[in-house]
C-alpha positions in Angstrom: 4.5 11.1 -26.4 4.1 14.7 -27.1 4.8 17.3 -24.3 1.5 19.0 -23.0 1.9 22.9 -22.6 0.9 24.3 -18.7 -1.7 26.7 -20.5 -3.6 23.1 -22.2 -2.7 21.4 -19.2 -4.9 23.9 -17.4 -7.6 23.8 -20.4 -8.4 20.3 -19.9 -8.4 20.6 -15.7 -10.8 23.3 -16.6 -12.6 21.1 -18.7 -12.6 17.8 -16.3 -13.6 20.0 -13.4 -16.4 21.7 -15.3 -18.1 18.5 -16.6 -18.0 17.1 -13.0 -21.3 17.2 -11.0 -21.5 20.0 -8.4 -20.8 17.6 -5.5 -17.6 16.5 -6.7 -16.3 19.9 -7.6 -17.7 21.2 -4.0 -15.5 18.2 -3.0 -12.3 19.4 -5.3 -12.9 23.3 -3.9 -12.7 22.1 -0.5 -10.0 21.0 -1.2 -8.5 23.1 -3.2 -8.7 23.5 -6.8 -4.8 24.1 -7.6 -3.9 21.0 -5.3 -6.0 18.9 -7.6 -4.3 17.1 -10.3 -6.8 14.8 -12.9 -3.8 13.6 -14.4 -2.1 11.5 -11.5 -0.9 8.4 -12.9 -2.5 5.6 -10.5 -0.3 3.2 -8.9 0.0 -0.6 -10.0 -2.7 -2.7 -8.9 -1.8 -4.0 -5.3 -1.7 -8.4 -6.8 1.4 -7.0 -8.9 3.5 -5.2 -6.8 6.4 -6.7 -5.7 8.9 -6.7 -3.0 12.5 -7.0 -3.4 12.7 -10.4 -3.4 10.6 -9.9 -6.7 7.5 -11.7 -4.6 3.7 -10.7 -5.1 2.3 -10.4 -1.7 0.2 -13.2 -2.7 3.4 -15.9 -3.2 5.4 -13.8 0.2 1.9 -15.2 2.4 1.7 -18.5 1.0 5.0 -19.4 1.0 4.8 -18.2 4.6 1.9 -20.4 5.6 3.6 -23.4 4.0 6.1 -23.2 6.3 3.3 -23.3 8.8 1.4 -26.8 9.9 -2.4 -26.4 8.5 -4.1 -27.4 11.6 -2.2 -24.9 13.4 -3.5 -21.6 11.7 -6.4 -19.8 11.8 -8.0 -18.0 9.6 -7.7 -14.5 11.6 -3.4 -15.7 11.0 -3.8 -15.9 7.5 -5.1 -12.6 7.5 -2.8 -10.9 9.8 0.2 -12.0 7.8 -1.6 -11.2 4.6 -2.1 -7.1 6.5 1.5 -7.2 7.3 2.7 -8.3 4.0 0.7 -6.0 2.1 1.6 -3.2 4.5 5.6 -3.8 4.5 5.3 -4.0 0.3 3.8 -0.8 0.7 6.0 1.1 2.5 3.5 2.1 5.5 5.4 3.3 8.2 2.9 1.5 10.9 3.9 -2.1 9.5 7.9 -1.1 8.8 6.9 -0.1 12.8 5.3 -3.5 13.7 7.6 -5.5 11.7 10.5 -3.9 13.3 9.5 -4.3 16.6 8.5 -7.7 16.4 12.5 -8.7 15.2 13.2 -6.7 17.8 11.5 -8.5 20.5 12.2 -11.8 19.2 15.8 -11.3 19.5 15.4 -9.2 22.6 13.3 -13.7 24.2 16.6 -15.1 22.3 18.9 -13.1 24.7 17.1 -14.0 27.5 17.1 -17.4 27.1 13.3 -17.0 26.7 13.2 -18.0 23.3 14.6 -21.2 21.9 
C-alpha cells in the first residue's frame, strides 16, 4: 500500500467533509474540524473478538451457563454474564471494576467462613 502525503491526506478530508450534508459538518465543527479523522480504521466486529483464552464472547457465556443447571437461570442471568463478558473483552474499566470486586468479595465470604 502506497503512502498518502499530509497535503492529499487533507485533500480528501476536504473532500469527505464537503460532500457531507450541513448537519453532519455542523456536527464535525462542533466538534472540531482538525480532531476529526474519516480515515479511522473501525475496530473488529464485537462476535470476533477474542479474549486471551482465544474465546468469542459468545463460546466465554455459553460455556459459562453450561456449567450452570438450566432451570436455575434466568434470562436477566444470561444477560448479565453476556454485559460482563463483553465488557471485560473490551477493556471497560467499569467491568475490569465489577469483575474485580466481585473476586474480591468472594474470597473476602471464603475467609470468613461465609462461603463454602
Amino acid at each position: 500500500m502506497t503512502e498518502i502525503s499530509p497535503e492529499e491526506e487533507e485533500r480528501r478530508k476536504k473532500y469527505i467533509f464537503d460532500s457531507m450534508a450541513p448537519r453532519r459538518q455542523k456536527h464535525i465543527l462542533k466538534k472540531g474540524y482538525e480532531a476529526w479523522d474519516p480515515f479511522i480504521k473501525p475496530k473488529d466486529p464485537i462476535d470476533i473478538r477474542k479474549d486471551a483464552s482465544k474465546r468469542t464472547t459468545q463460546m466465554l457465556v455459553s460455556e459459562f451457563l453450561h456449567t450452570r443447571d438450566a432451570e436455575s437461570y434466568t434470562n436477566e442471568y444470561g444477560r448479565g454474564a453476556f454485559e460482563l463478558c463483553l465488557g471485560i473483552i473490551n477493556k471497560d474499566e467499569k467491568y475490569r471494576g465489577m469483575f474485580e470486586f466481585a473476586c474480591w468479595y468472594k474470597e473476602l465470604l471464603k475467609k470468613e467462613g461465609k462461603l463454602e
